[in-house]
mmCIF file of the C-alpha atoms, coordinates in Angstrom:
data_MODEL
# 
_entry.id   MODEL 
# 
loop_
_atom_site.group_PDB 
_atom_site.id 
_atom_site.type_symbol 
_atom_site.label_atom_id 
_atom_site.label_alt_id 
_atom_site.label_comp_id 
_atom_site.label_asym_id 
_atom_site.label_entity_id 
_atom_site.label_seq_id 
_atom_site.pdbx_PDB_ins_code 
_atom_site.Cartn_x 
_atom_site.Cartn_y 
_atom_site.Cartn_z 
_atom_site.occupancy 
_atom_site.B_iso_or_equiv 
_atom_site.pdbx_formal_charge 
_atom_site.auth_seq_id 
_atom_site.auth_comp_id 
_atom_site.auth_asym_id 
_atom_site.auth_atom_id 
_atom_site.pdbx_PDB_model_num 
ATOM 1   C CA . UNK A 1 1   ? 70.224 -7.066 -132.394 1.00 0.00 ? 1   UNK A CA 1 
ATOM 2   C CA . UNK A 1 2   ? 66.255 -7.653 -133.086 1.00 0.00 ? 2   UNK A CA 1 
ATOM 3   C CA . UNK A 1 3   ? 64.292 -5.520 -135.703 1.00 0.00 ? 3   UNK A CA 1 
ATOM 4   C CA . UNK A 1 4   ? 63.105 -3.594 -133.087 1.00 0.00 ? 4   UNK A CA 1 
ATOM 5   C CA . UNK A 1 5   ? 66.358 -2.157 -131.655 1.00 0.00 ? 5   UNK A CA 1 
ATOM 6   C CA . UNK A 1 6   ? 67.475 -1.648 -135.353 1.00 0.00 ? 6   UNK A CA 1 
ATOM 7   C CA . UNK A 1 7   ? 64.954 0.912  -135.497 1.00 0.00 ? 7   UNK A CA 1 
ATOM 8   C CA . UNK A 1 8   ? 65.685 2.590  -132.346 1.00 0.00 ? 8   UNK A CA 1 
ATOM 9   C CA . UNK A 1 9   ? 69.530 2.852  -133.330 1.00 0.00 ? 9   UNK A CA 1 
ATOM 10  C CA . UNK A 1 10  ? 70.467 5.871  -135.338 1.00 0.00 ? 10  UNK A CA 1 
ATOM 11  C CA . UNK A 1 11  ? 73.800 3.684  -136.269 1.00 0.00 ? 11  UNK A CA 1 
ATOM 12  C CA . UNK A 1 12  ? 72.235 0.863  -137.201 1.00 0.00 ? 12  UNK A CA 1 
ATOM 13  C CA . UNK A 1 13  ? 71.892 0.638  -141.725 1.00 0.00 ? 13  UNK A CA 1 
ATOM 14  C CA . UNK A 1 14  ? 68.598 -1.108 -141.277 1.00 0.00 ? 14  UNK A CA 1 
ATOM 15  C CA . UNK A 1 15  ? 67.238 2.238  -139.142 1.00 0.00 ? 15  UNK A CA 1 
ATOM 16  C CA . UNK A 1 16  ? 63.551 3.011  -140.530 1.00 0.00 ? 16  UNK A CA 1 
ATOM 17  C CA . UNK A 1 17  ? 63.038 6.525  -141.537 1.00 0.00 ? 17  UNK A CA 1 
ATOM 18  C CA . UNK A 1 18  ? 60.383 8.805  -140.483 1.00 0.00 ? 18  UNK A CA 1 
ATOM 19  C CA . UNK A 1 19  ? 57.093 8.540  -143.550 1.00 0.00 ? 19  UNK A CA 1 
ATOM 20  C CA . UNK A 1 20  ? 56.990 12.450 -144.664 1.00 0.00 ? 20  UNK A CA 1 
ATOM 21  C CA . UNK A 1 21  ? 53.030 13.287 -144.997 1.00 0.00 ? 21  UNK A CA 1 
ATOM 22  C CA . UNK A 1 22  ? 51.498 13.950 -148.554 1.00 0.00 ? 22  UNK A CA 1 
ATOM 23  C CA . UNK A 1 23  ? 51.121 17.069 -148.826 1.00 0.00 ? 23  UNK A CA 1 
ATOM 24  C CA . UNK A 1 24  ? 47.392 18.394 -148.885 1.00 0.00 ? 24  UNK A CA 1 
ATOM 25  C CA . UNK A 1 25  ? 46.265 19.364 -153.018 1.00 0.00 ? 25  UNK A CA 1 
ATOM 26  C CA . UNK A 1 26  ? 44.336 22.127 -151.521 1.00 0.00 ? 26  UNK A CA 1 
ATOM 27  C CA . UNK A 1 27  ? 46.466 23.510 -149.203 1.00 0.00 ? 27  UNK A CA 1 
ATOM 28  C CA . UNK A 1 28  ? 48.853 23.342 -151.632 1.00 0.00 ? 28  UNK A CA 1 
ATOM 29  C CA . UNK A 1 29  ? 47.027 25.185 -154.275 1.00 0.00 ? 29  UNK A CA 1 
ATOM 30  C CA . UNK A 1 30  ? 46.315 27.706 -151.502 1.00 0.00 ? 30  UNK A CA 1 
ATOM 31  C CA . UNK A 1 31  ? 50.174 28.316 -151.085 1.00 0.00 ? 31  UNK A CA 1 
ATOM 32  C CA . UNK A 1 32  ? 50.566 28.643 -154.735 1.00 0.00 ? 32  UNK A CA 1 
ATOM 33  C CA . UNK A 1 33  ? 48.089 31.987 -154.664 1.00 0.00 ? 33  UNK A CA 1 
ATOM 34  C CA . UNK A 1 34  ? 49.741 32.813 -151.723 1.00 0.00 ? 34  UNK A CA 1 
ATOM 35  C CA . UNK A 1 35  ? 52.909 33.369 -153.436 1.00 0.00 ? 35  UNK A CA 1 
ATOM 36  C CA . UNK A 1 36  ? 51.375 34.640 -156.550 1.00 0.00 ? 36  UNK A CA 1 
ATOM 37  C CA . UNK A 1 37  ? 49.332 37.017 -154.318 1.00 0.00 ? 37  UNK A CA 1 
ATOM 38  C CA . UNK A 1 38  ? 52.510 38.341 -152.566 1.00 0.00 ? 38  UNK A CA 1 
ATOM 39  C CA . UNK A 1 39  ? 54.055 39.210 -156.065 1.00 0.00 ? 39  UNK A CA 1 
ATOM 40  C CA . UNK A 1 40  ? 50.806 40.885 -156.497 1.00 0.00 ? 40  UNK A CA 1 
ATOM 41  C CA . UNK A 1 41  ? 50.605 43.047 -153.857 1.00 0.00 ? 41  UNK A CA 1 
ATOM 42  C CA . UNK A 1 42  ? 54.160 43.868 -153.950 1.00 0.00 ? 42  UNK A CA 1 
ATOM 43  C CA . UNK A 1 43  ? 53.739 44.793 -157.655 1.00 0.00 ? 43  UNK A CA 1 
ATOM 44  C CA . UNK A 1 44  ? 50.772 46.996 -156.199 1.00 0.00 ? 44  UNK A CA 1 
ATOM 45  C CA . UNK A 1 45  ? 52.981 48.627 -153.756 1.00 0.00 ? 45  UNK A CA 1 
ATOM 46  C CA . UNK A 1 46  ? 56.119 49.564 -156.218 1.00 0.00 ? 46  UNK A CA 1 
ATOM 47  C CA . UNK A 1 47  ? 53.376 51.282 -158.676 1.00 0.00 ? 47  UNK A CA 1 
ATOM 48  C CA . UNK A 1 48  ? 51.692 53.045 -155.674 1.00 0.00 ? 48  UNK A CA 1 
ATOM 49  C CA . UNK A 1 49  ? 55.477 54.216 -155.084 1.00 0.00 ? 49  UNK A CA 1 
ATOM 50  C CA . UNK A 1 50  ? 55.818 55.146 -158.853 1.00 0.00 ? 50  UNK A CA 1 
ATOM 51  C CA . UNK A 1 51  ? 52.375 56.811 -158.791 1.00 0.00 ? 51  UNK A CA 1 
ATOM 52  C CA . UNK A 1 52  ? 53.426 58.947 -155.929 1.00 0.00 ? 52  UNK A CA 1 
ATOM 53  C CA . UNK A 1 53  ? 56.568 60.114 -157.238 1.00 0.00 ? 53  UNK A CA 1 
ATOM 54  C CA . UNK A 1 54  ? 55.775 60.339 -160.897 1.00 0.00 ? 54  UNK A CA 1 
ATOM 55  C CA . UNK A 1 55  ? 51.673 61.890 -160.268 1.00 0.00 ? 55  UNK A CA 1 
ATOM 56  C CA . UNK A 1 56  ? 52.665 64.139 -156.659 1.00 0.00 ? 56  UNK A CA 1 
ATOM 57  C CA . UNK A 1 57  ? 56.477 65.146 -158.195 1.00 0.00 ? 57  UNK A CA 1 
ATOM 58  C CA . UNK A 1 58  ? 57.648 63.295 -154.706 1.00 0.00 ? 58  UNK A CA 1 
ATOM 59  C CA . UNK A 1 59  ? 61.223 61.894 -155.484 1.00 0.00 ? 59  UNK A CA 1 
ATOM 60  C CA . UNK A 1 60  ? 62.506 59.328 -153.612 1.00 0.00 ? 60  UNK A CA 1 
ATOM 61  C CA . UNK A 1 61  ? 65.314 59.461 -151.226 1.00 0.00 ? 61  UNK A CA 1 
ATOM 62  C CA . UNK A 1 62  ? 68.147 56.986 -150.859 1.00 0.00 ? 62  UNK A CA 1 
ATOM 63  C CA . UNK A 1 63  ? 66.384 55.319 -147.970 1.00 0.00 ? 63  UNK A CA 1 
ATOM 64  C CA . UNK A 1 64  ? 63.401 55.032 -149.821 1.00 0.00 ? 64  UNK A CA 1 
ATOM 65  C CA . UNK A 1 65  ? 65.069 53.560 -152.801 1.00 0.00 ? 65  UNK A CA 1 
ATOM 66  C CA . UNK A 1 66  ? 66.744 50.943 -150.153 1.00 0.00 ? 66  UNK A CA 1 
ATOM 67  C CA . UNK A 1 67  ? 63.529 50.221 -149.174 1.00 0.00 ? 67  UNK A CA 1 
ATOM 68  C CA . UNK A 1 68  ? 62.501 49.561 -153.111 1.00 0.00 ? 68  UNK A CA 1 
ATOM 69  C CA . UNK A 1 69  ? 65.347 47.038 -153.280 1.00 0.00 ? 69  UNK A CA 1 
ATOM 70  C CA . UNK A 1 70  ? 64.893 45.125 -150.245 1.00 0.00 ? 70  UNK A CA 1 
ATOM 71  C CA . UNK A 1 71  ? 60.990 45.157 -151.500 1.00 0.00 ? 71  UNK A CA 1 
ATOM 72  C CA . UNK A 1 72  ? 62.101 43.825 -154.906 1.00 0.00 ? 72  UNK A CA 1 
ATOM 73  C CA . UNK A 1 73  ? 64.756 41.103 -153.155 1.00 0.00 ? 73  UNK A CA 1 
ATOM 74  C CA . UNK A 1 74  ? 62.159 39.960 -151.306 1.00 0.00 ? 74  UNK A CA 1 
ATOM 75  C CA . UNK A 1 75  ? 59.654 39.159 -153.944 1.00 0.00 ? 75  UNK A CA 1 
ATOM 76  C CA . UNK A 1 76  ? 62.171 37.256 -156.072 1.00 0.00 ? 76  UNK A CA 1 
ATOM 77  C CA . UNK A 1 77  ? 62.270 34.062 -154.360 1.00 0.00 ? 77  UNK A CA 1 
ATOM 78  C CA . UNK A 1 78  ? 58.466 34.148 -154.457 1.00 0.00 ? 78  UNK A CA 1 
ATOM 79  C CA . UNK A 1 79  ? 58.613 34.638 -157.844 1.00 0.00 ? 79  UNK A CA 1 
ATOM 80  C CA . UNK A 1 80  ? 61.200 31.724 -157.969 1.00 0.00 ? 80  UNK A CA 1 
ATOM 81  C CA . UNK A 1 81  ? 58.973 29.271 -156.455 1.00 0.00 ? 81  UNK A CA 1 
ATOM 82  C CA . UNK A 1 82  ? 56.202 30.325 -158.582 1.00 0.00 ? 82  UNK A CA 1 
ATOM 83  C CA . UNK A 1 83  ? 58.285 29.532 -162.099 1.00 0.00 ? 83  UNK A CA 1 
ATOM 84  C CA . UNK A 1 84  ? 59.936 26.429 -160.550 1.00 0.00 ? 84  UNK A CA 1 
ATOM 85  C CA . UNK A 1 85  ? 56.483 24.856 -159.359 1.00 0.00 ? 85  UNK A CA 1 
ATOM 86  C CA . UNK A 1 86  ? 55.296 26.612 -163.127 1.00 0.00 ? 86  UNK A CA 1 
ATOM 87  C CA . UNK A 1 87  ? 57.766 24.285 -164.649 1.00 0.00 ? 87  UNK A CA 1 
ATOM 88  C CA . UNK A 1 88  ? 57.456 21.425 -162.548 1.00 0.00 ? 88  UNK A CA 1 
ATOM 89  C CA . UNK A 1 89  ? 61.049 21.291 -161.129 1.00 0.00 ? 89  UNK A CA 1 
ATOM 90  C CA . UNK A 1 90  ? 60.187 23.021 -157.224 1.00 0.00 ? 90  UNK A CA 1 
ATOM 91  C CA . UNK A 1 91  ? 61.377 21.079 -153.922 1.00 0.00 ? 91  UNK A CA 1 
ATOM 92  C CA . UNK A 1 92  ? 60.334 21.003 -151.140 1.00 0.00 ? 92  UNK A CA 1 
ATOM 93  C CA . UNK A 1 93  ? 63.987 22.345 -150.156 1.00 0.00 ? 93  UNK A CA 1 
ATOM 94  C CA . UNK A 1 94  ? 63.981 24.669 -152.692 1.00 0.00 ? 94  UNK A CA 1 
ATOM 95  C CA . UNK A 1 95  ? 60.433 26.318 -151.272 1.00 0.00 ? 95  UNK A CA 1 
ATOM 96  C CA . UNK A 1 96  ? 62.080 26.628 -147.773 1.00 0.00 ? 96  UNK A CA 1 
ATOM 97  C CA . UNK A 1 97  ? 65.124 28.074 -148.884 1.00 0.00 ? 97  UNK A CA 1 
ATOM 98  C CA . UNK A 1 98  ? 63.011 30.727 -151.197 1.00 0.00 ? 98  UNK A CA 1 
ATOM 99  C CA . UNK A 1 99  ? 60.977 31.776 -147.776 1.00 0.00 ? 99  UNK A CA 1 
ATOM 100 C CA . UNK A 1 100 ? 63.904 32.001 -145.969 1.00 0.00 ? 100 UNK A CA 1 
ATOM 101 C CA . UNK A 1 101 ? 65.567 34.589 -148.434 1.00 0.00 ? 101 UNK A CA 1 
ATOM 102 C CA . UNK A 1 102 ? 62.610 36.315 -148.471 1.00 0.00 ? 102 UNK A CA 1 
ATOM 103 C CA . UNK A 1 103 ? 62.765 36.248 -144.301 1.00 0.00 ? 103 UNK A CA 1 
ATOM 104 C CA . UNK A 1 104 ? 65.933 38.056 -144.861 1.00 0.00 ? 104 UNK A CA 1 
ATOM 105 C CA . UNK A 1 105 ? 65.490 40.688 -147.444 1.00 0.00 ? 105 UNK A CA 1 
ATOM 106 C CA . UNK A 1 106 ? 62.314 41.573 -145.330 1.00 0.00 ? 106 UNK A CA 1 
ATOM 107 C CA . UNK A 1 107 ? 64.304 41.832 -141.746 1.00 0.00 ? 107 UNK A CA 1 
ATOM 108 C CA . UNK A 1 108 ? 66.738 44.327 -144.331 1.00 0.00 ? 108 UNK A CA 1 
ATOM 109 C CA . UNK A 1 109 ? 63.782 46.639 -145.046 1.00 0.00 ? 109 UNK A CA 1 
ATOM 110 C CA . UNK A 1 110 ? 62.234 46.430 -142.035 1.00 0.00 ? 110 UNK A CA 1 
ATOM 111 C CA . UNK A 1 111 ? 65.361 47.741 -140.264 1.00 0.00 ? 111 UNK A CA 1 
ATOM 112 C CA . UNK A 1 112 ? 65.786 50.627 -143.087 1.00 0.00 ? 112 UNK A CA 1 
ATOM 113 C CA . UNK A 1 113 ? 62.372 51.603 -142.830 1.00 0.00 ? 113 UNK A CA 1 
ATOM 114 C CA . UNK A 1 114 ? 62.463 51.539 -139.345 1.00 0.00 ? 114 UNK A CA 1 
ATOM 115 C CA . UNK A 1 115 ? 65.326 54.126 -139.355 1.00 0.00 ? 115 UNK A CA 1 
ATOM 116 C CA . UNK A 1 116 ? 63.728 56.286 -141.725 1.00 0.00 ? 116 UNK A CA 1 
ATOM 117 C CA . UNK A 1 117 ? 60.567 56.244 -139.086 1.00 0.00 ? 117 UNK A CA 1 
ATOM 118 C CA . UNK A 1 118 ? 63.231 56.978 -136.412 1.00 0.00 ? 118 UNK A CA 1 
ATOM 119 C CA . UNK A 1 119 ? 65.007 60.148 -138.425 1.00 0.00 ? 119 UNK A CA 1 
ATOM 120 C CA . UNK A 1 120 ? 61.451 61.999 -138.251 1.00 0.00 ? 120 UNK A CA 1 
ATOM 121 C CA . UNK A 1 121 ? 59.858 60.769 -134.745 1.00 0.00 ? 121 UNK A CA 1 
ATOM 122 C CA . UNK A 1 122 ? 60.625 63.448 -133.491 1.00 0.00 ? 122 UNK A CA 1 
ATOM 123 C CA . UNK A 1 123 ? 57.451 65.935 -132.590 1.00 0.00 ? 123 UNK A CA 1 
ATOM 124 C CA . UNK A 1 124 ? 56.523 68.384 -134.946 1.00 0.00 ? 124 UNK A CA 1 
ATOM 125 C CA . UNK A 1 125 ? 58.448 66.626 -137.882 1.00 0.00 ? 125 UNK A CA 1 
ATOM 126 C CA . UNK A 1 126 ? 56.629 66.421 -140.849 1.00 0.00 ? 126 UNK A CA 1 
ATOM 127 C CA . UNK A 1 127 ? 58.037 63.478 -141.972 1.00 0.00 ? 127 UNK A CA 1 
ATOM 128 C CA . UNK A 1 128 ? 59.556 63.445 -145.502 1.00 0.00 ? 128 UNK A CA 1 
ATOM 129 C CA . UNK A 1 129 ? 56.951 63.540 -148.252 1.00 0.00 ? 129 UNK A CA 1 
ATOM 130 C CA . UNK A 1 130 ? 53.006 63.135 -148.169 1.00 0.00 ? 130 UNK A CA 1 
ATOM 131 C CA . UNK A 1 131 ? 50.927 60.836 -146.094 1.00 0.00 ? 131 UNK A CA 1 
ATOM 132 C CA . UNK A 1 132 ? 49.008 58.161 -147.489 1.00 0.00 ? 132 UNK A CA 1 
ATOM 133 C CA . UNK A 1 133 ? 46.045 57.338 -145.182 1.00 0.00 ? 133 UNK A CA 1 
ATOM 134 C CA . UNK A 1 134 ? 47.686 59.243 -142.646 1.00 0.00 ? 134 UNK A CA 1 
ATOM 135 C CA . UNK A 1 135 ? 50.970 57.365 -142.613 1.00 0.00 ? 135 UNK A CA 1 
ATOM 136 C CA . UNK A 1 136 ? 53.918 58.078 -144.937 1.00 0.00 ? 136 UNK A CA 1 
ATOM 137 C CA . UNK A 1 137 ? 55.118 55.921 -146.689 1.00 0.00 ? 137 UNK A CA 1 
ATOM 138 C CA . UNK A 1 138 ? 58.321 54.246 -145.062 1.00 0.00 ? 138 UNK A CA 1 
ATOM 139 C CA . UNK A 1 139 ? 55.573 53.588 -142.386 1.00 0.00 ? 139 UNK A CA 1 
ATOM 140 C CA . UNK A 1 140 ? 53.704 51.557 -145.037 1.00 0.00 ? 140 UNK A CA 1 
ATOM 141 C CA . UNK A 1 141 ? 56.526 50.030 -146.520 1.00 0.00 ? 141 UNK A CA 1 
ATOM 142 C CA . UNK A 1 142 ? 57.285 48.532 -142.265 1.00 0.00 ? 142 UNK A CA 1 
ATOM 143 C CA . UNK A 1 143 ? 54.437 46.907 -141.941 1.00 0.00 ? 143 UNK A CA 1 
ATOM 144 C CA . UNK A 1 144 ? 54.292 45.306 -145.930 1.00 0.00 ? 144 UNK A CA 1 
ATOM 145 C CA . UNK A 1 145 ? 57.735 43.751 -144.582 1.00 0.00 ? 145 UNK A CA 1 
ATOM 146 C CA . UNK A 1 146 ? 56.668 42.297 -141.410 1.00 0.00 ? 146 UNK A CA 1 
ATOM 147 C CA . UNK A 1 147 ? 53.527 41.077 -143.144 1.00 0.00 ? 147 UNK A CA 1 
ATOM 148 C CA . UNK A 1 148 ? 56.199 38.902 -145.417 1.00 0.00 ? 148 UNK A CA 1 
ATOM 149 C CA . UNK A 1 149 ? 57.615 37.965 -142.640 1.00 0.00 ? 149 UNK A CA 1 
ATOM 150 C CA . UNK A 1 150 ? 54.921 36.340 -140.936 1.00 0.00 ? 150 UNK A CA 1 
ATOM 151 C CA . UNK A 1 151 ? 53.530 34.491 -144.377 1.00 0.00 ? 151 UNK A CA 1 
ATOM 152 C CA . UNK A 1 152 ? 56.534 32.982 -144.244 1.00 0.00 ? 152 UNK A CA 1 
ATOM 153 C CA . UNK A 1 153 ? 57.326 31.860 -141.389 1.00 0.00 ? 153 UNK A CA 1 
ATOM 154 C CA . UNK A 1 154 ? 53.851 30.364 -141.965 1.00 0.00 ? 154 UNK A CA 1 
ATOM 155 C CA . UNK A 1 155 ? 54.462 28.525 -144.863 1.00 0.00 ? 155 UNK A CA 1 
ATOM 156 C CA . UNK A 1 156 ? 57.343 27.228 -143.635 1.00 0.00 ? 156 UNK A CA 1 
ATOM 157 C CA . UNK A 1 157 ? 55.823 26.136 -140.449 1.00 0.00 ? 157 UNK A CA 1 
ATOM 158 C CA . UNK A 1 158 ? 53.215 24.384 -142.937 1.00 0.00 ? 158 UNK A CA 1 
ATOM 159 C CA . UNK A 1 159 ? 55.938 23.077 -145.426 1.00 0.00 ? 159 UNK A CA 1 
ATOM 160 C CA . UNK A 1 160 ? 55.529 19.620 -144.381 1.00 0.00 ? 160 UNK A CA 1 
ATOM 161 C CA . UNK A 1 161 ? 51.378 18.964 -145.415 1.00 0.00 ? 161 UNK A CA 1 
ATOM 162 C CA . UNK A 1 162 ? 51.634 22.226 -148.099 1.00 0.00 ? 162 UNK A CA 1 
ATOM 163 C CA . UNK A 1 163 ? 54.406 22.433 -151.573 1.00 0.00 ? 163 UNK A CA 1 
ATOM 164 C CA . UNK A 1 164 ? 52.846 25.396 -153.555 1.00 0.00 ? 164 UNK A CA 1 
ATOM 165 C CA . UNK A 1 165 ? 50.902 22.846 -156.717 1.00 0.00 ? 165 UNK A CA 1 
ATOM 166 C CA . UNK A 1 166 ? 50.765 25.247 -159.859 1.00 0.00 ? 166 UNK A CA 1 
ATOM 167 C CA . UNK A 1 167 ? 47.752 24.611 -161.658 1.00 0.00 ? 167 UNK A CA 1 
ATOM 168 C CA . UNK A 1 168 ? 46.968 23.016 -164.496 1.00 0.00 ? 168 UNK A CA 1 
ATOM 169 C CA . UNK A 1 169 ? 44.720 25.285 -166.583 1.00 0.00 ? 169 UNK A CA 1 
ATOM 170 C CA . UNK A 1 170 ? 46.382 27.018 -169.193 1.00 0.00 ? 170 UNK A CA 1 
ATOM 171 C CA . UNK A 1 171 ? 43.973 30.357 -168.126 1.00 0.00 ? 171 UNK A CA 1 
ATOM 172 C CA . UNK A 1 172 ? 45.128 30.251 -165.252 1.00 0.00 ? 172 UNK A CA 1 
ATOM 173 C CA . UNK A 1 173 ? 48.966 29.594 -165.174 1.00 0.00 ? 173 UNK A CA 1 
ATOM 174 C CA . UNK A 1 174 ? 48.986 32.761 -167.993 1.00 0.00 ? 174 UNK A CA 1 
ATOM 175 C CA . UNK A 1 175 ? 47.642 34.624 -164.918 1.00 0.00 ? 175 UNK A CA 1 
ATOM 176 C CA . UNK A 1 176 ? 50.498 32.956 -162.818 1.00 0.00 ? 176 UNK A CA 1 
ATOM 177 C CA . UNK A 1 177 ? 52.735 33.542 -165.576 1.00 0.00 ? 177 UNK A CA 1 
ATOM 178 C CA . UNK A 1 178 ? 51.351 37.368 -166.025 1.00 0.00 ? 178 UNK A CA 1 
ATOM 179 C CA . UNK A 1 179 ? 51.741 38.150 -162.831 1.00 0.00 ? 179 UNK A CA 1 
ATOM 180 C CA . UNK A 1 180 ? 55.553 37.057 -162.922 1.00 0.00 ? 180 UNK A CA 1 
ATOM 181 C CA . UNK A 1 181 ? 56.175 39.770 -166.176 1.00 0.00 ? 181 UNK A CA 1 
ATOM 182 C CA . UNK A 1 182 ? 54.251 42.454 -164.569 1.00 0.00 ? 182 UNK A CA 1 
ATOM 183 C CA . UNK A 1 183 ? 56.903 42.433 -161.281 1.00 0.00 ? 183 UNK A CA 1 
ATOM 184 C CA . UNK A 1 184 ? 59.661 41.720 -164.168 1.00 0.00 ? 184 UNK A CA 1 
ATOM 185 C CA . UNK A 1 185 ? 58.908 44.893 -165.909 1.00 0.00 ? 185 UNK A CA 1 
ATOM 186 C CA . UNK A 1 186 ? 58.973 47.029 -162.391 1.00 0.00 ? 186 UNK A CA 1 
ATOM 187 C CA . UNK A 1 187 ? 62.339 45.959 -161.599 1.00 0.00 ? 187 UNK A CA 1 
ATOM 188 C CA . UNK A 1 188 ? 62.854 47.667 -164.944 1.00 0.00 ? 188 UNK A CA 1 
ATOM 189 C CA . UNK A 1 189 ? 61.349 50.995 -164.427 1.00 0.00 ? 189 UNK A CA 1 
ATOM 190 C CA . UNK A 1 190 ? 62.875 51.090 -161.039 1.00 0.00 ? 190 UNK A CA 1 
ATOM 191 C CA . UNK A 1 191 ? 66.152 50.517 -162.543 1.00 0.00 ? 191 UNK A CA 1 
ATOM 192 C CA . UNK A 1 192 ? 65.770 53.138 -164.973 1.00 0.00 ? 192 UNK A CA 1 
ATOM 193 C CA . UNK A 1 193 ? 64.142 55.364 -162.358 1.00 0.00 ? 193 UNK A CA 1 
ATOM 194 C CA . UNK A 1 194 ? 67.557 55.673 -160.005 1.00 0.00 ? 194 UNK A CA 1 
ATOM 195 C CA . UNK A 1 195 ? 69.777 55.927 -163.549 1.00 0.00 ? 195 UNK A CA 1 
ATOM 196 C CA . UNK A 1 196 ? 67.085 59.119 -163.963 1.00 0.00 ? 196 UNK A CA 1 
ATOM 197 C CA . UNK A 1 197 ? 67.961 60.205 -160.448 1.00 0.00 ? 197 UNK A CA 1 
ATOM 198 C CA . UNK A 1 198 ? 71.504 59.565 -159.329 1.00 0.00 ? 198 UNK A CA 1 
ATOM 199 C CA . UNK A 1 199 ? 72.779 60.212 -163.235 1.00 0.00 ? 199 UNK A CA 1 
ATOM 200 C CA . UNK A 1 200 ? 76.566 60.586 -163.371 1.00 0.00 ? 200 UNK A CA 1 
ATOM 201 C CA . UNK A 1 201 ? 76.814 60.880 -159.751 1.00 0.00 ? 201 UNK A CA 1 
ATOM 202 C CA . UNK A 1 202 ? 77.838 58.546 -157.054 1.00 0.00 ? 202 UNK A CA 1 
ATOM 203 C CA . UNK A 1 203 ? 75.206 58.864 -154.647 1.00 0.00 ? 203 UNK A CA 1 
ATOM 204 C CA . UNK A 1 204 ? 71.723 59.570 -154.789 1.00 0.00 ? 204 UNK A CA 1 
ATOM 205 C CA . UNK A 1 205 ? 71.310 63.219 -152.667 1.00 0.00 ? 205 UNK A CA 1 
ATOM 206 C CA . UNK A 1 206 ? 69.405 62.932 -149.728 1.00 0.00 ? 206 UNK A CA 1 
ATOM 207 C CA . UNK A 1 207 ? 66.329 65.316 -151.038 1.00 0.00 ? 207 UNK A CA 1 
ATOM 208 C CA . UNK A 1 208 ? 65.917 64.905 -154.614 1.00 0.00 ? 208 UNK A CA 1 
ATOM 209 C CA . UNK A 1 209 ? 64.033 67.497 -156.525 1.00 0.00 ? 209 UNK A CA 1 
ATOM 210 C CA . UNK A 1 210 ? 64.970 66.989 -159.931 1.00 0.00 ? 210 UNK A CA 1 
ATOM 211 C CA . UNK A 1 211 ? 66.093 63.776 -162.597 1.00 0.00 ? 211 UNK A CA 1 
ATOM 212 C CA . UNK A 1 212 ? 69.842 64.422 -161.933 1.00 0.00 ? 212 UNK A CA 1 
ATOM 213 C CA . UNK A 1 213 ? 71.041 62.668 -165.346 1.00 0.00 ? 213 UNK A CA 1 
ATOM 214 C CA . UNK A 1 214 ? 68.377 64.900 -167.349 1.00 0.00 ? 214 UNK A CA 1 
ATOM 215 C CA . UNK A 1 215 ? 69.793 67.952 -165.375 1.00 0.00 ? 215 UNK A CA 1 
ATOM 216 C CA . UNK A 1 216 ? 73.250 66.753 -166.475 1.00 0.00 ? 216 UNK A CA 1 
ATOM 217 C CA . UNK A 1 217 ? 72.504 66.488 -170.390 1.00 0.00 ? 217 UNK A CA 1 
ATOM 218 C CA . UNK A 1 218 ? 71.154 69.944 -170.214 1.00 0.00 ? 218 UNK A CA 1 
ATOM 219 C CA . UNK A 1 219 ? 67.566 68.003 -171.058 1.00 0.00 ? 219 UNK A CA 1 
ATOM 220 C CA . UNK A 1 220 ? 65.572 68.672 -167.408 1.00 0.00 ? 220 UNK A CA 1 
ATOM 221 C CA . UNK A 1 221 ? 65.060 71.345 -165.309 1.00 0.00 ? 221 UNK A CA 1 
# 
């Protein structure tokens, strides 16, 4: 067999694999604000939750708490690629896979908040809680999960000529780095916030108007 055919033949040992393109450095850096900025403006959208229930006394139902989590499982693998290409260690596997569990965790929400939209579509329902620029805000947290969906099927489209490239200033991988703690410390206070809600009991009720576990210690109203 000639040269040639060996490099037609997927059996053959001396079969020349396809050159993967460099990826582009500013692309790249581009991708790496990309998933800084989608910690961000998740980060932005938990306190706006927090805001709401701890300024306007709205508690959160169950869905809306579901909604929280699949929020907060979708930002982790963003967050993961951010400290693995922080560090130095991200793949170009490992980037894909991240998006994709993102993909995932958003298709999650977006089906809970879509129910929750469903529950009140019917005319003359209020809806439960306020309205933020005249939508509630399961209706908000729809389209902040098919926004996540479409960045990333983007950057996986674009994984080929753009791997997120952390940068190299020590300013501004503390604001990388910042950014990280900041959606660290929300899982936090949401974790504390549904201990303050559900307390000793098994399920969160469906209209909350109090801190169960302070209502149980004899502490809250």
């Amino acid at each position: 067999m000639s040269t040639t055919d060996s490099t037609l033949d997927p059996q053959s040992p001396m079969r020349e694999l396809p050159i993967e393109p460099q990826p582009n450095p500013v692309l790249s850096r581009i991708m790496f604000w990309g998933a800084v900025a989608f910690i961000l403006g998740y980060c932005a959208t938990l306190l706006g939750a927090f805001g709401v229930q701890l300024g306007l006394g709205e508690f959160p139902c169950p869905l809306c708490m579901v909604q929280r989590y699949a929020m907060i499982l979708a930002t982790l693998p963003a967050m993961w690629i951010v400290i693995e290409d922080l560090r130095g260690t991200l793949t170009r596997g490992r980037y894909v896979r991240s998006l994709g569990l993102s993909i995932i965790a958003s298709v999650c929400g977006a089906v809970e908040s879509t129910r929750q939209i469903l529950l009140h579509i019917k005319p003359g329902d209020p809806g439960y809680g306020g309205a933020v620029l005249g939508m509630h805000l399961y209706t908000w947290a729809l389209i902040t999960f098919v926004i996540v969906i479409l960045y990333c099927g983007v950057a996986m489209t674009l994984n080929r000529y753009a791997v997120p490239l952390a940068p190299t200033t020590p300013a501004l991988r503390g604001v990388a780095w910042g950014v990280c703690w900041l959606f660290i410390a929300i899982i936090a206070a949401n974790v504390i916030a549904i201990i303050l809600l559900e307390g000793f009991a098994l399920v969160l009720p469906d209209d909350p108007t109090y801190y169960n576990l302070l209502h149980q210690l004899g502490i809250g109203v």
